[in-house]
C-alpha positions in Angstrom: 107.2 -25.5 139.7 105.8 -27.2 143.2 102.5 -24.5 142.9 102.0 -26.1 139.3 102.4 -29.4 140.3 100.3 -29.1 142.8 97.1 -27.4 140.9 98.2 -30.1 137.7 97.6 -33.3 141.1 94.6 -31.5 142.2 92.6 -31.1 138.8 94.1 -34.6 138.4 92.9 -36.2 141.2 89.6 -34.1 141.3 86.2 -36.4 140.2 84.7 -34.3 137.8 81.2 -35.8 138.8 81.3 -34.1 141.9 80.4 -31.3 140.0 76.9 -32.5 139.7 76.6 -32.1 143.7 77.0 -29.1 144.5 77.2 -29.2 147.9 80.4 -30.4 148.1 81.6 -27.1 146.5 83.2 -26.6 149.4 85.6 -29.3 149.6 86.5 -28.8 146.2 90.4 -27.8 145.2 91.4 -24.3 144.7 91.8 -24.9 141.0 88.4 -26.4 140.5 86.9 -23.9 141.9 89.3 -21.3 139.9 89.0 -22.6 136.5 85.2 -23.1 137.3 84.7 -19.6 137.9 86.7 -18.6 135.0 84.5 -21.0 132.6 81.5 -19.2 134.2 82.5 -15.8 133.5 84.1 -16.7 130.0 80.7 -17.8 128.9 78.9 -14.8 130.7 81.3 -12.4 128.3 81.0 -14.9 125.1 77.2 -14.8 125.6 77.0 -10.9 125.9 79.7 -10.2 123.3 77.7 -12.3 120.7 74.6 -10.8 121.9 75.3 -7.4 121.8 77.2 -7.9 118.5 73.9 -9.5 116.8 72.1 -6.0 118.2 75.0 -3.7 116.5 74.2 -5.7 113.0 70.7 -5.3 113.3 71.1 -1.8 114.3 73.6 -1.5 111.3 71.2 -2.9 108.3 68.7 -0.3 109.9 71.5 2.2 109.3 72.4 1.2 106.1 68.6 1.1 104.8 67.9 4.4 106.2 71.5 5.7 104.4 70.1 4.4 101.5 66.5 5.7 102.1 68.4 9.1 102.5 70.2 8.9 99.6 67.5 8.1 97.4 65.6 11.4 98.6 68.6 13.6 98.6 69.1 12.9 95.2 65.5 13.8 94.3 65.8 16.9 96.1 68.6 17.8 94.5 67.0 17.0 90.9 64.1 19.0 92.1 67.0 21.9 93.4 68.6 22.0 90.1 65.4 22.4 87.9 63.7 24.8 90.1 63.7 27.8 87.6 62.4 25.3 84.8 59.5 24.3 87.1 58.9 27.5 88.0 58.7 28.6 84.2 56.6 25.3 83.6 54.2 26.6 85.9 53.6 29.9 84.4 53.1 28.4 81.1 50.5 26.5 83.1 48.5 29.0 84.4 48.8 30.8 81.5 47.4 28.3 79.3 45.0 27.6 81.9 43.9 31.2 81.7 43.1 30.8 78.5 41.2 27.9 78.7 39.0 29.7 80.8 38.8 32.4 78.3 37.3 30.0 75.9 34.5 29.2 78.6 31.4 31.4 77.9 30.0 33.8 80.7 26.0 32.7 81.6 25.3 36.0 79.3 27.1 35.1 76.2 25.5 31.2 76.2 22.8 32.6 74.0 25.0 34.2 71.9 26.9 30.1 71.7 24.1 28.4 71.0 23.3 31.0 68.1 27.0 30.5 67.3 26.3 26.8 66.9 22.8 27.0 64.9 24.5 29.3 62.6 27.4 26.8 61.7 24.3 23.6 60.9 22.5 26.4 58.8 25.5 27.6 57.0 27.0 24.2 56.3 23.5 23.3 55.0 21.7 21.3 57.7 18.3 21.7 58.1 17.3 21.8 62.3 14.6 19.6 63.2 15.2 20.2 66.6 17.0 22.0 69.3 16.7 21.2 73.2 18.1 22.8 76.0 18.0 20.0 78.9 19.1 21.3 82.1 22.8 22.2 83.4 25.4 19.7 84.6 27.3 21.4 87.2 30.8 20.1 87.5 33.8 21.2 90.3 34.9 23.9 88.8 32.1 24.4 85.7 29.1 24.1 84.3 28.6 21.7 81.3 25.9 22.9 78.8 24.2 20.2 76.8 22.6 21.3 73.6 20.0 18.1 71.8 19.8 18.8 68.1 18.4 16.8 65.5 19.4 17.8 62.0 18.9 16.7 58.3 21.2 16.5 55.8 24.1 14.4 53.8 27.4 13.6 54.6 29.5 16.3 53.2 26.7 18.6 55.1 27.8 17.0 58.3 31.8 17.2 58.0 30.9 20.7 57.2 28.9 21.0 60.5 31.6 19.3 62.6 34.6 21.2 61.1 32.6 24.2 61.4 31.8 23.8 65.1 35.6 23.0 66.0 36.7 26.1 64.5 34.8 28.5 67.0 36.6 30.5 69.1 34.8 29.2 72.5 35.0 25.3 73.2 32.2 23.1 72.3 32.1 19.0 71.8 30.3 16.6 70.1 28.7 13.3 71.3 26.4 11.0 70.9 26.0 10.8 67.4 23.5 8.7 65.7 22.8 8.5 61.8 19.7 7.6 60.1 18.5 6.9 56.8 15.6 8.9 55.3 13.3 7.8 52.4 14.6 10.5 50.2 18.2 10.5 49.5 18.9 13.2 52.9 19.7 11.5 56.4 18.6 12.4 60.0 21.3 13.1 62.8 21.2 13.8 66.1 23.8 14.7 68.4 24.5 15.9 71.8 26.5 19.4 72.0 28.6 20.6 74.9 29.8 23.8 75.8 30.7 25.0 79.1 31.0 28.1 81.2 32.2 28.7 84.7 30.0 29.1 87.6 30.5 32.7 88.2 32.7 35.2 86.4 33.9 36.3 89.7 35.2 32.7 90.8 37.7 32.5 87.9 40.9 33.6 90.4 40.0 31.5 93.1 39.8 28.6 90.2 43.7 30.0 89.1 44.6 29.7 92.9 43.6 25.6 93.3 45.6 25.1 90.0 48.6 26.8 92.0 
């Protein structure tokens, strides 16, 4: 009881400003000096605690966002896992179909033949050809478009023949650019652009499979 009576008379009797000069530090009581230190290194370990703790929670959202990150693309692989054979099946139908779109794509020798194919159908549905032009190529990545310029006469019901006619052959061609006039007699002009479109060489056809791939 006398060694806390005598630290409880010392604190007591201690002036607190002296703490503002420290060089009297060393005439200060034991106690001062204890519960001094034990303030100092309190605060050192609040200080550190807290610090370190705010570093753990930042750490921890980074964690958690990168969890979620994970999750997200687990889930997608797993998807992706799951419908593997489907995909793989959606991509044969692919190249199949795409194999036969290039089958529709004429060879530099059968263009002739085309464009024959094509006159045929305005003189069959009843069009009369004022002209036919063959303006140079358009090359393209992976083919060549064709343009064909024609200018026919006719009526109507001559022209839905013509167009029906044209979408019905077996290689692909399209229509653009049409423009109607009126004539003095009771026909009408019409010109239009005509597309068909090969690939640049026969040869190239796999390597144009293997990019689709």
């Amino acid at each position: 009881m006398s060694l806390i009576k005598n630290i409880t008379n010392d604190l007591r009797s201690f002036d607190w400003n002296d703490l503002q000069d420290p060089d009297t530090i060393g005439i200060w009581p034991a106690p001062v000096k204890v519960v001094i230190t034990l303030s100092v290194i309190i605060g050192c370990l609040a200080g550190g605690y807290f610090f370190h703790i705010e570093n753990l929670q930042t750490r921890l959202q980074e964690v958690v966002s990168e969890e979620a990150n994970l999750r997200i693309e687990f889930e997608r692989t797993a998807f992706l896992a799951a419908n593997l054979e489907e995909y793989r099946a959606q991509t044969v139908q692919m190249e199949e179909s795409f194999t036969e779109l290039l089958r529709q794509l004429p060879s530099e020798t059968e263009v002739p033949g085309l464009v024959e194919d094509v006159t045929e159908t305005g003189v069959g549905s009843g069009l009369e050809f004022t002209k036919l032009d063959l303006p140079e190529e358009e090359v393209q990545e992976f083919y060549i478009e064709i343009p064909l310029n024609l200018e026919v006469v006719g009526d109507y019901h001559d022209f839905g023949t013509f167009v029906s006619g044209v979408a019905n052959l077996d290689r692909i061609v399209t229509l653009h650019d049409f423009s109607i006039s009126a004539r003095a007699d009771s026909f009408l002009n019409m010109s239009i652009v005509a597309r068909t479109y090969r690939y640049k060489d026969v040869e190239d056809v796999e390597d144009v499979e293997e990019v689709v791939q």
